[in-house]
C-alpha positions in Angstrom: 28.9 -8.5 21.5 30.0 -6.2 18.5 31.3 -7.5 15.9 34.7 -6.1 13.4 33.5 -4.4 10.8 35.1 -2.0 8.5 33.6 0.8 6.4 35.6 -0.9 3.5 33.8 -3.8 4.2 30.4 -2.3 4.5 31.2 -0.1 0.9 32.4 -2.8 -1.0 28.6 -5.3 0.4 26.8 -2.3 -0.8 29.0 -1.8 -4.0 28.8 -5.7 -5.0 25.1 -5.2 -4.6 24.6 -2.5 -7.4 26.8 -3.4 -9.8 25.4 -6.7 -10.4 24.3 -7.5 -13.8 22.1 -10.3 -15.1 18.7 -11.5 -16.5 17.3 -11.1 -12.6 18.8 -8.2 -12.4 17.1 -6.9 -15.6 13.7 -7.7 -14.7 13.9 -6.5 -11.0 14.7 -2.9 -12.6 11.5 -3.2 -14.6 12.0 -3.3 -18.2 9.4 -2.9 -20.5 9.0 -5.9 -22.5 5.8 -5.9 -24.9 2.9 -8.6 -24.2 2.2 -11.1 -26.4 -1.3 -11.6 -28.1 -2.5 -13.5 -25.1 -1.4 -11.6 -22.6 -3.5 -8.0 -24.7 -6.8 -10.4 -25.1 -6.5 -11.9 -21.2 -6.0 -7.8 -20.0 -9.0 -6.5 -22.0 -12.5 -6.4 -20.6 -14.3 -9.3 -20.4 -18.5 -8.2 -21.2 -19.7 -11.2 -19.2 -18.0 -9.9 -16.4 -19.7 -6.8 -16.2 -22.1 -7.9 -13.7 -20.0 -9.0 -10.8 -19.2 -5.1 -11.0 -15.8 -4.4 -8.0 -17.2 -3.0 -4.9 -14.3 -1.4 -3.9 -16.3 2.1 -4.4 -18.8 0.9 -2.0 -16.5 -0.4 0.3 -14.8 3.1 0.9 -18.1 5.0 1.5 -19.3 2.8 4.2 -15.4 3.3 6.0 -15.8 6.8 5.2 -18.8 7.4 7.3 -18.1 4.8 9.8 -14.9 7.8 10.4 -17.5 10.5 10.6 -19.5 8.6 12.5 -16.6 7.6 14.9 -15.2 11.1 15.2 -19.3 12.4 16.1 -19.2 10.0 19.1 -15.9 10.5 20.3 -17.0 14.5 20.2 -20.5 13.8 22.5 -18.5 11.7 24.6 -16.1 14.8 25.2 -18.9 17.4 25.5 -20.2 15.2 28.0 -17.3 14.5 30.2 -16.6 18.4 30.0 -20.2 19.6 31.2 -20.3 17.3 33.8 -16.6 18.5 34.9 -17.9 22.2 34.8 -21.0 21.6 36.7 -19.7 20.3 39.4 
């Protein structure tokens, strides 16, 4: 079931979208509005911190060879399958 629709209808949606204006509006778009003195001393780093150090670093190495060690196998598999198709 289709429903009616004109392009003048589907313009003006799209037009009433983009030419709202307001406080939401504002802050969607991504203003730059300066931090307080809270805000600076909760963003800077914390010394007592420093020991529960991100392992993010880590993380991607061990994914990194996990690939390698993924594309390896699937490799041997396909040498495999194809020496045993020429043999025969």
């Amino acid at each position: 079931m289709a429903f009616p629709l004109s392009n003048s209808t589907i313009l003006s949606s799209f037009r009433s979208r983009f030419q709202r204006e307001g406080p939401d509006h504002i802050l969607r778009r991504g203003y730059h509005i300066e931090l307080g003195a809270r805000e600076k001393a909760l963003l800077e780093e914390d010394p007592a911190l420093k020991r529960f150090k991100s392992y993010k670093k880590t993380v991607k190495q061990a994914s990194k060879i996990g690939n390698v060690l993924t594309i390896l196998a699937i490799g041997a598999c396909s040498y495999e399958i194809l020496a045993v198709a020429v043999s025969k």
